[in-house]
C-alpha positions as CSV (number, residue, x, y, z in Angstrom):
1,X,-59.7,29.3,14.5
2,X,-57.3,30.9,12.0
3,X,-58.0,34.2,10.5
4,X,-58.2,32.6,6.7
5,X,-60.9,30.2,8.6
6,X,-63.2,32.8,9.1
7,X,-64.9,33.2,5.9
8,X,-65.4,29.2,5.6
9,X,-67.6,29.7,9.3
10,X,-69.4,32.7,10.1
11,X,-71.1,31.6,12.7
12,X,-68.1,30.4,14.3
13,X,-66.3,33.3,13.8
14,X,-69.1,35.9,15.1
15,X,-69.0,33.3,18.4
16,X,-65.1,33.8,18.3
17,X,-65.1,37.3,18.0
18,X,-67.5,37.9,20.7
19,X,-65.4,35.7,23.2
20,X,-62.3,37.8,22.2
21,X,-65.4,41.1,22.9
22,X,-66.1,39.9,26.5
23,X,-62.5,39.0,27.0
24,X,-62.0,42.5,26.9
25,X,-65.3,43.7,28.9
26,X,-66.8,44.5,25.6
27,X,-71.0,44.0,25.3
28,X,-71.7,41.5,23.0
29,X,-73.4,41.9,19.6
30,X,-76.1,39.6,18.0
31,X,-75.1,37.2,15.1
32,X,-77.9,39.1,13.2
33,X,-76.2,42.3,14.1
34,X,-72.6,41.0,13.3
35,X,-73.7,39.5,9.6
36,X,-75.6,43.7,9.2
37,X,-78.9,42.1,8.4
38,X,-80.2,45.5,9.9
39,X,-77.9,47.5,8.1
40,X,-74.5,48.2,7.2
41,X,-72.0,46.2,9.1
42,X,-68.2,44.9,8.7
43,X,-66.1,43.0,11.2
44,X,-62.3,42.8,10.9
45,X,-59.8,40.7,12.3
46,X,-56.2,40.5,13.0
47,X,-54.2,37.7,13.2
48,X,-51.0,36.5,14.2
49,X,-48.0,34.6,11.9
50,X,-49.8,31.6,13.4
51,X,-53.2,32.6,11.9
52,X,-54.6,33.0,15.5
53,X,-57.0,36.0,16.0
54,X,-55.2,38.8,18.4
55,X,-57.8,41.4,18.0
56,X,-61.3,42.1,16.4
57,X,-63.0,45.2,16.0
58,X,-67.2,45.6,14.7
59,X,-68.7,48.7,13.2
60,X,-72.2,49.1,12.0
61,X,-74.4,52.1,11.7
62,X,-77.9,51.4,13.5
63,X,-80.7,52.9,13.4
64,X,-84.4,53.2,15.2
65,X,-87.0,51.9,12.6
């Protein structure tokens, strides 16, 4: 999947990113927790001149309810 790709599919891309995640040994996050639909959340991507995804990182500020 191409980085310009990854607004047309979020789903695929919060699959994508998590295979990049445990690639790397990373824990993976939930799509709920990817798309913040319990609170503030951004993903970003960065691709190659190919439009191939080289590295993602996730940030999100949780919270105990």
């Amino acid at each position: 999947m191409g980085v310009a790709d990854f607004e047309a599919d979020p789903a695929r891309r919060a699959a994508d990113d998590r295979d990049i995640w445990a690639e790397a040994g990373v824990a993976p996050f939930s799509d709920s927790m990817l798309a913040g639909d319990f609170g503030p959340a951004i993903t970003v991507a960065i691709g190659d001149r190919a439009g191939a995804v080289v590295a993602t990182a996730h940030a999100n500020l949780p919270h105990n309810a």
